[in-house]
C-alpha positions as CSV (number, residue, x, y, z in Angstrom):
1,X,7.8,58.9,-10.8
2,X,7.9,57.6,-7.2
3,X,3.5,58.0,-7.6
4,X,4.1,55.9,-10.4
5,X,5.9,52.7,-8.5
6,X,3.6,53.1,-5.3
7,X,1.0,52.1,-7.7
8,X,2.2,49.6,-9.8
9,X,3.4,48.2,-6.4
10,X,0.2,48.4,-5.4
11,X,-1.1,46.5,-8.6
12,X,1.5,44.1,-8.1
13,X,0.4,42.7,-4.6
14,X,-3.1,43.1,-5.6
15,X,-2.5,40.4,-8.3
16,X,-0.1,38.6,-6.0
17,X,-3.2,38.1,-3.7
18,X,-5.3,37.0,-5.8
19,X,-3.2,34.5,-6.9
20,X,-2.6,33.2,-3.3
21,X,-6.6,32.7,-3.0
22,X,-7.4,31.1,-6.0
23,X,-4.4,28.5,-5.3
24,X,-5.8,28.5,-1.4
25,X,-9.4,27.3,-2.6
26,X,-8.5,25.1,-5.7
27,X,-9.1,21.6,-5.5
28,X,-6.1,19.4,-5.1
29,X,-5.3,17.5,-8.6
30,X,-6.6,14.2,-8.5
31,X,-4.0,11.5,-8.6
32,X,-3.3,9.7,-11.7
33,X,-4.9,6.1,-11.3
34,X,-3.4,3.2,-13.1
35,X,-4.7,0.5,-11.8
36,X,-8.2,1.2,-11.7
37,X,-11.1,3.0,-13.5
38,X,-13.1,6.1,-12.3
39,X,-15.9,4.3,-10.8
40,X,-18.5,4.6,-8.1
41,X,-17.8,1.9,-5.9
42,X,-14.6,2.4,-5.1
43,X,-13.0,5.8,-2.5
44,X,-10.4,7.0,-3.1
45,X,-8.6,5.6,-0.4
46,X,-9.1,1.7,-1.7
47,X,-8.0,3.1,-5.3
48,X,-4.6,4.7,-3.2
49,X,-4.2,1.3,-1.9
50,X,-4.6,-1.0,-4.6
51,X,-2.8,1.5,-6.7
52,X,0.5,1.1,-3.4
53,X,-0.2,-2.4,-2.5
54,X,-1.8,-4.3,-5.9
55,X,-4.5,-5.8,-3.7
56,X,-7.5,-4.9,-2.1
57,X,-9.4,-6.8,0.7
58,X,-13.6,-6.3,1.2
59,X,-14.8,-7.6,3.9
60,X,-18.5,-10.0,4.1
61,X,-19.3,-9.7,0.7
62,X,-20.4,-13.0,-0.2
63,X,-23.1,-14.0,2.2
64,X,-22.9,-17.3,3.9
65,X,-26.1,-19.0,2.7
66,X,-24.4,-18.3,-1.2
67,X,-21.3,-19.8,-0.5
68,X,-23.1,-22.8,1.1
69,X,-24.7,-23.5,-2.2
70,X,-21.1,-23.4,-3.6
71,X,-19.7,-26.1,-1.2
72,X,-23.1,-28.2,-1.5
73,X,-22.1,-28.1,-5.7
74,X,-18.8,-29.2,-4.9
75,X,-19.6,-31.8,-2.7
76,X,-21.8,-33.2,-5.5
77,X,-19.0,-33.3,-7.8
78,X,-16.4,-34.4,-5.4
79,X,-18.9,-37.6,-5.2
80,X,-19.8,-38.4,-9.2
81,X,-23.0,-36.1,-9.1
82,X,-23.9,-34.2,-12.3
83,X,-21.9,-32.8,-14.7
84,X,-17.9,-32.4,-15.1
85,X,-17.9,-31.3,-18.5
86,X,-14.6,-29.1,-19.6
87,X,-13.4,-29.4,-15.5
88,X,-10.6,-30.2,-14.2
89,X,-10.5,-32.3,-11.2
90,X,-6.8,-31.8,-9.2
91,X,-5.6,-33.9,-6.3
92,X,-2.2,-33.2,-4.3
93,X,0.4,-35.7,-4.9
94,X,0.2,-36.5,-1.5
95,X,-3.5,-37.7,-1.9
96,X,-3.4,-39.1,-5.2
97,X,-0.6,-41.6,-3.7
98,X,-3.6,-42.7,-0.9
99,X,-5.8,-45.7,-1.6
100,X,-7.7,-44.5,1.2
101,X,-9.0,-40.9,0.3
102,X,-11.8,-40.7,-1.3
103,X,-15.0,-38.2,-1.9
104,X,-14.5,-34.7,-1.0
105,X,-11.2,-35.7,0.7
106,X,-9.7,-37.0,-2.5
107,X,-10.3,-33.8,-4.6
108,X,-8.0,-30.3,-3.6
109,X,-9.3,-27.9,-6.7
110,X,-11.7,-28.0,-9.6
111,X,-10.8,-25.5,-12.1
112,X,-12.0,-24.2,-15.3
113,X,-16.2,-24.3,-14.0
114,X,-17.7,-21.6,-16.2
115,X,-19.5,-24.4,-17.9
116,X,-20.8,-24.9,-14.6
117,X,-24.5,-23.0,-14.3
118,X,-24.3,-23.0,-10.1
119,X,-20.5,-22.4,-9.5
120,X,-20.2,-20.2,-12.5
121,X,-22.6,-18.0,-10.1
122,X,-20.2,-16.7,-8.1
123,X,-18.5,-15.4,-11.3
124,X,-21.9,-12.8,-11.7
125,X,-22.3,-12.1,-8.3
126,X,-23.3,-8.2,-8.5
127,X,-21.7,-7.8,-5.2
128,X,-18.5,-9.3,-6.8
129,X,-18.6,-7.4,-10.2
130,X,-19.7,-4.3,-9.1
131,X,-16.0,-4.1,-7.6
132,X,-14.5,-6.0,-10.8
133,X,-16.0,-3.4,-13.3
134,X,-14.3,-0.7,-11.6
135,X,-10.6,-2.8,-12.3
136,X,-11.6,-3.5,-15.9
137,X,-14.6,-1.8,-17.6
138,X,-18.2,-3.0,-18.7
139,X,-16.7,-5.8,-21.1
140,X,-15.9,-8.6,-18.3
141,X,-14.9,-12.6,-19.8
142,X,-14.4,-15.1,-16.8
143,X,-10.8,-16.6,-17.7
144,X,-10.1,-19.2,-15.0
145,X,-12.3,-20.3,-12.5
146,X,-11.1,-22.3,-9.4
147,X,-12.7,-24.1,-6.2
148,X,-9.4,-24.9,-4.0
149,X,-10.1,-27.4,-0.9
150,X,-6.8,-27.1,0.4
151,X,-5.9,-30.4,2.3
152,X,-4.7,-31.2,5.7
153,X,-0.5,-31.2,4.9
154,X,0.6,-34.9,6.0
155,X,4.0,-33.5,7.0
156,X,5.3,-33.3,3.3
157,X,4.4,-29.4,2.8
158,X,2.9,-30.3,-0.7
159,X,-0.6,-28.5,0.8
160,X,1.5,-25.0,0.8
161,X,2.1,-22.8,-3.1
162,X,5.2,-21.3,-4.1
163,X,5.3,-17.9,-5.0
164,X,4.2,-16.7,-7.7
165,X,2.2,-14.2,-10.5
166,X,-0.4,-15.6,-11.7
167,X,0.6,-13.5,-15.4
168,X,2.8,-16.5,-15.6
169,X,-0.2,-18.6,-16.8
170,X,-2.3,-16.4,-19.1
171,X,-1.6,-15.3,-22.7
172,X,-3.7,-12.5,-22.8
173,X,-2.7,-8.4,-21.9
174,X,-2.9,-6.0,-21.0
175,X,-1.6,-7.0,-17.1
176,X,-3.8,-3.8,-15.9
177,X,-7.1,-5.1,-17.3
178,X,-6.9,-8.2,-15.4
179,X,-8.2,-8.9,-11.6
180,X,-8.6,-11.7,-9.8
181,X,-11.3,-12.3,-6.9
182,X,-10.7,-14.7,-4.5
183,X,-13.5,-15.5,-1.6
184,X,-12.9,-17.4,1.8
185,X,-15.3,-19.9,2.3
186,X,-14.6,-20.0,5.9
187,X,-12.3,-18.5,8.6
188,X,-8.6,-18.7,6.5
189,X,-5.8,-18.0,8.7
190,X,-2.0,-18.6,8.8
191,X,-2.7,-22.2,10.5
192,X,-4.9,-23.8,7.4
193,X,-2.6,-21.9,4.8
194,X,-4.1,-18.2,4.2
195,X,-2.9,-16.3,1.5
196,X,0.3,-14.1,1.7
197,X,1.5,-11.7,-0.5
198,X,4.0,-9.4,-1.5
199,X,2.8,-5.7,-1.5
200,X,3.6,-3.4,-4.4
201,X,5.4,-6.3,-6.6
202,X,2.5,-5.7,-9.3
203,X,4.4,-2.8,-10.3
204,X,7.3,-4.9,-11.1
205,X,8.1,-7.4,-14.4
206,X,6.6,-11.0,-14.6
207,X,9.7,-12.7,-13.5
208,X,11.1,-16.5,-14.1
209,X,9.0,-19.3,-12.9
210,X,9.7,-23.0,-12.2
211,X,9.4,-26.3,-10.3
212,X,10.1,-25.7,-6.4
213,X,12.9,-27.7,-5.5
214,X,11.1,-29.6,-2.2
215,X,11.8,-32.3,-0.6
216,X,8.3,-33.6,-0.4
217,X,7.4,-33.0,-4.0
218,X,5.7,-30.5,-5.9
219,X,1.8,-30.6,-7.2
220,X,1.4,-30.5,-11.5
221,X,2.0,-27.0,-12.5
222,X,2.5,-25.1,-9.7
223,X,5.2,-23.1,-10.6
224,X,7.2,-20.7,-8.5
225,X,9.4,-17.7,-8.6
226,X,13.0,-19.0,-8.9
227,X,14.6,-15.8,-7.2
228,X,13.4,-13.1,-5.4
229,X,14.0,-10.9,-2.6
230,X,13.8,-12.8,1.2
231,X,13.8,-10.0,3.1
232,X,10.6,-8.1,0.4
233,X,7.5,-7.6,3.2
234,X,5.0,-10.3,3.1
235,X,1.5,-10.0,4.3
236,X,-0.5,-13.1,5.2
237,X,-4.0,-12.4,4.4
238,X,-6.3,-13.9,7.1
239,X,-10.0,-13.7,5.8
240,X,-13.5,-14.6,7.3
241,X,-16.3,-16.4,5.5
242,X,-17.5,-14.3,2.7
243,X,-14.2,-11.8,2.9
244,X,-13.2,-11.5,-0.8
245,X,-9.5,-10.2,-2.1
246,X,-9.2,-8.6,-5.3
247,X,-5.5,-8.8,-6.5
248,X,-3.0,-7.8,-10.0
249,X,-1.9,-10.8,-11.7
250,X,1.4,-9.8,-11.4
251,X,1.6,-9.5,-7.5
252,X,3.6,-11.5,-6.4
253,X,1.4,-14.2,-3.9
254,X,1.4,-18.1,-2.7
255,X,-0.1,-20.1,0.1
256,X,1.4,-21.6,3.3
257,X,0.9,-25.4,4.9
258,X,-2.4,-26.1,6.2
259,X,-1.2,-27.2,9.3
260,X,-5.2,-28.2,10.6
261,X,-7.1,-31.6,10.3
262,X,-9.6,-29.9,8.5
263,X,-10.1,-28.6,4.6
264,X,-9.6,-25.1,3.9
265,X,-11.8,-23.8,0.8
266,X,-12.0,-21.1,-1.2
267,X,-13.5,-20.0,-4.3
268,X,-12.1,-17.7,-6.9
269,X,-12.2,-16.1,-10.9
270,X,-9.7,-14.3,-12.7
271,X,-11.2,-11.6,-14.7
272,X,-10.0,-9.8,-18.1
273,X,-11.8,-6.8,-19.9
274,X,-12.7,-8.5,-23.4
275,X,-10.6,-5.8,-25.1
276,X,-7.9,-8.0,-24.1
277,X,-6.1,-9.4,-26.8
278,X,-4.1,-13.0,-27.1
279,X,-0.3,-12.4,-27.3
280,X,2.5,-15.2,-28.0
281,X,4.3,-16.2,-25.4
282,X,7.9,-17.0,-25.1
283,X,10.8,-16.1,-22.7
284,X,9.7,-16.5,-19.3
285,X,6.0,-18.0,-20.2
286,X,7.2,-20.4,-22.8
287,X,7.6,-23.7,-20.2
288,X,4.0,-23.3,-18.9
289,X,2.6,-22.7,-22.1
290,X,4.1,-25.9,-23.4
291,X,2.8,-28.0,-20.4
292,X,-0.4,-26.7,-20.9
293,X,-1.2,-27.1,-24.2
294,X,0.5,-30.6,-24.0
295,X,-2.1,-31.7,-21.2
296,X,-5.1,-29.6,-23.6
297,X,-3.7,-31.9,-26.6
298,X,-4.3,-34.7,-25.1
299,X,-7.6,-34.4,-23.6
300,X,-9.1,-32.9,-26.6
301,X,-7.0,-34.9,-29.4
302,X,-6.5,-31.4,-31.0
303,X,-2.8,-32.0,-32.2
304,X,-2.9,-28.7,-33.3
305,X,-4.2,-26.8,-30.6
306,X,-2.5,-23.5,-29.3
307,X,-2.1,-22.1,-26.0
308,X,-4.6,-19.2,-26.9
309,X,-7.0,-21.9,-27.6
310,X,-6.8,-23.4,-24.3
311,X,-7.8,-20.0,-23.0
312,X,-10.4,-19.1,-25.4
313,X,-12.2,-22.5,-24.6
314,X,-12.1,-21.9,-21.2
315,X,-13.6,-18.9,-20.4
316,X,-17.1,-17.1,-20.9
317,X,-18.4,-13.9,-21.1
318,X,-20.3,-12.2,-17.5
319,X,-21.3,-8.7,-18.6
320,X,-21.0,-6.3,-21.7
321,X,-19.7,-7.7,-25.1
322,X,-16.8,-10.3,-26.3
323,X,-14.5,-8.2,-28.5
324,X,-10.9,-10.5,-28.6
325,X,-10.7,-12.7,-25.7
């Protein structure tokens, strides 16, 4: 009997031993990614911080001489040249209120340029899509396109954007198959109105948008958050030429003053995988989506058009097949 339990006590730390070393040498389960795709251009460490922060800055990815090409475009349109079929041309209120501004100076942001051979070239960058592919898949529609010249602020703060999620402005899901990328076109820093966002408010609920109350006015459409935490960490992103950010639409993000004499550009394109699919919107999206499709109604004379139709005419496939959007 007591032969008997030295062995099976025996037996019983053999097993226990083995157990220890296969649990010594297994690999570590690999965290559950939300956010992202399994993907070879991304470590993990960039998919850990996207997956935190809902944001992702690379650094020099868009080489100088192809951003010049970009400004040289939008210089040509700033000044009548060529094409600005299905664009729209923004000025801030404070501009458009100027007799005196003209050219380059009078324009802030052209938007919606997929139609756009040279601009719409920075939406198939490989550099840029390489990293957009591993947010969304092989199916990749451009959805909104901007060139923002932010303007010299002439003490009014109009040149600054409330916060906001950009969700608030599309009609398409799911949220997680969305990214934007948005490229400095020269040095952006917290004097000429950099970026700042709101880390880890992606994983959060698109939340109530609305005209800023300011003093000095508001541009069309920008919208803001009507309530939110003051004391939330904020991040001002300060970029270099050709530093791009890829960011969740519903991170919560703005702009500050530019507080220079000079323009600050950028250039940017919100992505979707084309397994998207076009939802209604109501609640919290139903104010935008009727100031939008009022403005799409009367440029197109489509009485009848939708908000999914402002969308669908909008946007244009980069890589893979167009399935819904």
């Amino acid at each position: 009997m007591c032969i008997d339990r030295e062995m099976s006590a025996q037996r019983l730390e053999t097993i226990g031993r083995h157990i220890r070393l296969s649990t010594q040498y297994r690999n570590t389960p690999q965290t559950e990614y939300r956010y992202s795709l399994p993907n070879s251009i991304l470590t993990d460490e960039q998919r850990d911080f996207y997956e935190k922060n809902g944001y992702l800055v690379i650094r020099n990815l868009v080489s100088l001489e192809k951003l010049d090409r970009f400004r040289k475009r939008f210089q040509e349109i700033c000044t009548g040249k060529g094409d600005r079929f299905g664009m729209t041309i923004m000025k801030d209120i404070a501009i458009a209120k100027s007799e005196f501004a003209d050219g380059e100076k009078a324009i802030t942001k052209i938007q919606d340029f997929v139609l756009d051979d040279q601009l719409f070239e920075y939406c198939c960058l490989p550099e840029i899509i390489q990293y957009v592919e591993a947010f969304l898949g092989a199916n990749i529609m451009a959805m909104h396109t901007m060139l923002i010249n932010k303007p010299p602020d002439p003490g009014t703060q109009t040149s600054r954007h409330p916060l906001h999620q950009d969700l608030y402005y599309f009609p398409f899901r799911p949220a997680d198959r969305i990214v934007c990328a948005w490229t400095a076109m020269e040095h952006i820093h917290r004097g000429n109105g950099c970026l700042v966002v709101l880390p880890g408010t992606h994983k959060g609920e698109l939340e109530a948008h609305g005209y800023p109350a300011w003093a000095g006015g508001v541009n069309k459409m920008y919208h803001g958050i009507q309530s939110f935490d003051p004391n939330k960490e904020r991040i001002h992103l300060e970029m270099q030429t050709g530093d791009t950010v890829f960011f969740h639409p519903l991170l919560i993000h703005g702009s500050g003053t530019n507080r220079t004499e000079g323009f600050r550009k950028a250039i940017s394109c919100h992505y979707a995988a084309s397994e998207c699919e076009y939802i209604e919107c109501e609640g919290v999206q139903e104010w935008i989506s009727k100031e939008i499709t009022a403005v799409f109604r009367k440029r197109t004379g489509m009485e009848d058009g939708k908000f999914q139709d402002v969308w669908q005419l909008k946007s244009r496939l980069v890589k893979g097949e167009r399935i819904n959007l």
